[in-house]
C-alpha positions, 0 to 999 in steps of 0.5 A: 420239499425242494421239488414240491415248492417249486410246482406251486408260485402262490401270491396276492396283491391285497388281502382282506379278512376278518374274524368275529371273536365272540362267536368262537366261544359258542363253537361258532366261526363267524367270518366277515367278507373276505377279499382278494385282489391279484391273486395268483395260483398255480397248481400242478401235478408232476410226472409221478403224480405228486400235487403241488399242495400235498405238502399243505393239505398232507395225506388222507388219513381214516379218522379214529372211532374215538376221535372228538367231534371237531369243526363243521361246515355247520359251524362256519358263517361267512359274509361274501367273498370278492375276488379280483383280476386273479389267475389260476394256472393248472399243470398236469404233467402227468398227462400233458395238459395245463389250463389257465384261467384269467382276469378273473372276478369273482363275487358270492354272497353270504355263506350260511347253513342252508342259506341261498348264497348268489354268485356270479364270476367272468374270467377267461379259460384258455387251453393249449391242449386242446387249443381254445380260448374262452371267455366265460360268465358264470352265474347262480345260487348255491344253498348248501346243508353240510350238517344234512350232507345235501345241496342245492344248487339253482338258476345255474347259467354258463355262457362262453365265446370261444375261439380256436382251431379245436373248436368246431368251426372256429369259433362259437357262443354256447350256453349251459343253463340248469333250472336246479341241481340237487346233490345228496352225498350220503344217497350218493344223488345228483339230480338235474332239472331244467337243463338247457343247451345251446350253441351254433343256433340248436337248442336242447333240453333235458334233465338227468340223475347221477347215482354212485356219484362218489365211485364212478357215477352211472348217469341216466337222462333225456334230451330233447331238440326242438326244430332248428335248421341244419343248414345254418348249421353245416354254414356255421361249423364248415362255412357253407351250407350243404351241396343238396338237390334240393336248397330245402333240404335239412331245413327241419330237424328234431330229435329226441333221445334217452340216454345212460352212461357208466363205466365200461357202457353208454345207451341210447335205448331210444332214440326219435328224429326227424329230417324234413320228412324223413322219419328216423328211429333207433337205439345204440349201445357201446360197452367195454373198457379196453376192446369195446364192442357196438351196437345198433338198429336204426329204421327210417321211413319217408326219405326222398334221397333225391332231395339230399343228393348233390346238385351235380349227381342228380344232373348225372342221373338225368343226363344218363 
């Protein structure tokens, strides 16, 4: 296909693979490390949909009742993978979007059933919409079972610096971190524990259960927010702490919050915080696709509103 052979520029600079031939006898793939150097991908899908890799993948077809057991997951071995300085590109035309992912290097353990295989990348993402660059470390260790369709996935950690007018006060370093992900395909599952979240000098902690992971997934949650400085965080995201009466005030803040998300809804069923010494209760809810309708309750108690005021309001009132 003419069209489809021009969305997709795939090369290498060198590559290196190798296969155990003994083991095929068995049924068993044994494959030796195998290694990259330039590679160069772009993916894109077009103005009607169509992927630029449809013609090598083909369509999903229904496997047959009586069809003979054939290769697994459960079969293979493998015994590292190192990738380097490669490049990804993905187009999606449909939407007019496109990622690109850079100076990329990549480096995995050995892959066995049920074995823990470490990994560990850096590359460079940048968007055009929305606009941001960000270079990115990833890290952790997968232990996968496709022979018992479950995964576990731990020590997870993304760090990245961006940059760009889309993202919140110019530029950033945040941090995602799960102590273990558990994902079950056949019950449908993704646990998630040992969450934590940082960026602009708050932090936040957590964990999550995704079910119908397959078909739209239904996630429900808890993060906590221990007490950081919302002034630093008014001068890192806008460049100037907030005009307040009082130069103390938004130095204290928690909060607290269970949350569930589908399609069609999002829930905050409770929500806690706490604002200096302000004491701030709630709950939130949202549902609909195409004409959402909200809503919500939220008490407070202990505000002192002179405090949080603007310096010259408060002169206003006095001088009145």
């Amino acid at each position: 296909d003419a069209v489809l052979a021009d969305l997709a520029a795939r090369g290498v600079e060198r590559a290196s693979v190798s296969i155990k031939l003994l083991p095929l006898l068995s049924r068993r793939v044994e494959v030796g490390r195998v290694s990259l150097e330039g590679l160069q991908l772009h993916l894109m899908k077009d103005d009607e949909g169509r992927t630029s890799w449809a013609d090598i993948t083909g369509p999903d077809e229904p496997e047959a009742a009586d069809k003979p057991a054939g290769w697994s997951l459960s079969d293979v071995t493998l015994d590292g993978v190192r990738i380097t300085n490669a490049s990804i590109l993905w187009e999606d035309r449909l939407l007019g979007e496109s990622y690109a992912l850079s100076g990329l290097n990549l480096e995995l353990q050995a892959i066995g059933q049920g074995r823990p295989s470490g990994f560990n990348a850096t590359f460079l993402l940048q968007s055009a919409k929305p606009q941001f660059s960000a270079q990115t470390e990833l890290t952790g260790t997968a232990t996968l079972n496709a022979a018992e369709a479950r995964h576990v996935f731990s020590d997870l950690k993304v760090k990245l610096a961006a940059t760009g007018k889309d993202v919140p006060g110019g530029k950033g370093d945040f941090e995602f971190a799960l102590a273990e992900l558990k994902i079950d395909e056949d019950k449908q599952t993704a646990t998630g524990t040992g969450l934590a979240l940082s960026g602009y000098g708050a932090k936040a902690t957590g964990q999550f259960l995704a079910t119908n992971i397959k078909n739209g997934a239904d996630v429900k949650g808890r993060l906590d927010v221990p007490d950081f400085n919302g002034r630093q965080l008014s001068a890192a995201l806008t460049g100037k702490a907030p005009d307040t009466a009082d130069s103390a005030a938004y130095e204290h803040i928690t909060a607290a919050l269970e949350f569930k998300t589908g399609t069609g809804y999002t829930e905050i069923p409770n929500f806690t915080a706490k604002l200096d010494d302000a004491h701030v209760e709630g709950r939130f809810r949202v549902t609909g696709l195409e004409k959402k309708a909200y809503s919500f309750n939220v008490r407070i108690s202990g505000l002192d509103a002179d405090r949080f005021l603007p310096a010259k309001a408060i002169d206003l009132i006095a001088a009145a």
